[in-house]
N, C-alpha and C positions, 0 to 999 in steps of 0.2 A: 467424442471430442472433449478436450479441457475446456474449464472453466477460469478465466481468468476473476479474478477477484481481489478488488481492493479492499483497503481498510484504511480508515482515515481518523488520526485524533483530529476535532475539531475544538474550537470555542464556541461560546456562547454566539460571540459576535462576527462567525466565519474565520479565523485565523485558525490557519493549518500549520503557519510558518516557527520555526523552532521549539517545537513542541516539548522535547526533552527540557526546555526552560520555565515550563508552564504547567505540563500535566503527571510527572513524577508523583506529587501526592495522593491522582487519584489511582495510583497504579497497583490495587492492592492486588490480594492471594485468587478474588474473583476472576481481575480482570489478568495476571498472570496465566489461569488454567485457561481462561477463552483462548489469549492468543498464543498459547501451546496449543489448543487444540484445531486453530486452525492453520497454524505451522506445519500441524501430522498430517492432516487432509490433502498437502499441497505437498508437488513434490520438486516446486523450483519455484523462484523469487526472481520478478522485473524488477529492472529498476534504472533510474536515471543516472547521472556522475552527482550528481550532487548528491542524494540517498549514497550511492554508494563509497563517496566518500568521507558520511558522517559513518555510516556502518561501519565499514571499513577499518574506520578508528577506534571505535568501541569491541565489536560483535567477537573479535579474531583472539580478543588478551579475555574474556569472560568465560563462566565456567559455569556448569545447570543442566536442567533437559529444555532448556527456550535456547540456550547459548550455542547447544553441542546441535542440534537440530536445524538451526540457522547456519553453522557454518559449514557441516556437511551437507547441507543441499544445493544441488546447482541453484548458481546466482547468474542471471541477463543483465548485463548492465547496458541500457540502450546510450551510445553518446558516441560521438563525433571527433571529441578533443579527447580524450581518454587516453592517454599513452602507455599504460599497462596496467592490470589488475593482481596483486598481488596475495586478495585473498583466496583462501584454499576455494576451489571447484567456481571460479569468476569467469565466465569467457564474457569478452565486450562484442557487444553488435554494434556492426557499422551496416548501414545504407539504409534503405523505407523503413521505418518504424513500422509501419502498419502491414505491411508485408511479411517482414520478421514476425515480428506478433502474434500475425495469424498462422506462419508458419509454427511455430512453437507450440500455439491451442488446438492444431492441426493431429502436432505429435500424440502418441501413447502416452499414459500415462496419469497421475491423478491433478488435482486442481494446481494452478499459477497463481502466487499470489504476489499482489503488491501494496508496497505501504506509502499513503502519501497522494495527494493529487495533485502534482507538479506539473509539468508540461508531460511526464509520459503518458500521465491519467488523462488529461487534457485530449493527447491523439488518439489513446485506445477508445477511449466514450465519442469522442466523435466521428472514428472508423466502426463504430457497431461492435468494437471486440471485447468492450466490458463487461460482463453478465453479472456480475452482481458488484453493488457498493455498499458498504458498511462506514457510518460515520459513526462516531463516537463523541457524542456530545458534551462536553464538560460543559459541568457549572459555574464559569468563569468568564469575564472579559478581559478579555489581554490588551485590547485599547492601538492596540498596533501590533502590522506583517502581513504576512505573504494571506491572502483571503483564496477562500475554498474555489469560488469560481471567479472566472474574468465577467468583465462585463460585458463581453457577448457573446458566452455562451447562453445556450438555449438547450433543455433538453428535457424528455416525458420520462418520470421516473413511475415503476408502479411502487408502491409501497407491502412489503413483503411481512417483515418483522417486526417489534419494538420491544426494548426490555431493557427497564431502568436498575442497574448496577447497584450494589447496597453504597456506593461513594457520592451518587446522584448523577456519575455517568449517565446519559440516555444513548442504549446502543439501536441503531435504525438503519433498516438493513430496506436497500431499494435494488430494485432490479430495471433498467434503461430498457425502454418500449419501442422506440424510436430514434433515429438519428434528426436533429433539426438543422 
């Protein structure tokens, strides 16, 4: 079975929310080859309407092996209001999140990954479908936005990994024990 796996910039202070406005500086040649290399690992990208339509506007006019990699692999876009996806290999999922979900980690194939702890991340950790979470720590307070968790979420993380980036990123990689 797949493994769905997130990866999340964070702040200092929980702010997940516009991150391309905040964390670009620390996005050196390191942290480029990690998230190539877990782009290669994975052979399809969740994602919400909202993810997918900041991607969406960047990912499809860029050019690399992070660029060309992202946009030929299937992309889920989980959303409701979504009225068509026009980037290349996009199908939109409609009906149970969690349903969907598990069908997909169900399927063949290698790991699912997603970027972002939005409300999709939100149902898959609390349907039990997330197996691992990667936050990526900056060294910074953004002071305001969208924060990593709601206030009442509840959940047993075990602690897997830790390894701090030569930018002062801390990368920390948790694995969910529990649904609470």
């Amino acid at each position: 079975m797949r493994k769905i796996i997130e990866s999340t910039l964070v702040s200092l202070d929980g702010v997940i929310g516009d991150p391309h406005a905040w964390a670009g500086e620390y996005f050196d040649d390191e942290a480029r080859i990690r998230s190539l290399r877990q782009l290669e690992a994975s052979d399809g990208m969740l994602m919400g309407r909202r993810t997918y339509e900041i991607f969406s506007g960047l990912w499809p006019h860029a050019s690399g092996s992070y660029a060309d990699r992202l946009n030929g692999m299937p992309k889920y876009v989980f959303s409701s209001t979504l009225e068509r996806a026009d980037w290349a290999n996009t199908t939109i999922v409609r009906g149970d999140v969690a349903e969907q979900a598990a069908e997909l980690k169900r399927a063949d194939g290698r790991d699912l990954v997603v970027y972002g702890h939005g409300r999709l991340g939100r149902t898959l950790l609390r349907h039990g479908l997330l197996d691992e979470i990667n936050l990526l720590v900056h060294p910074l307070i953004v002071g305001h936005g969208t924060l990593l968790f709601d206030d009442d979420e509840q959940h047993k993380l075990e602690h897997v990994a830790t390894r701090t980036l030569d930018t002062g990123v801390v990368a920390l990689t948790y694995r969910p024990t529990e649904q609470s």
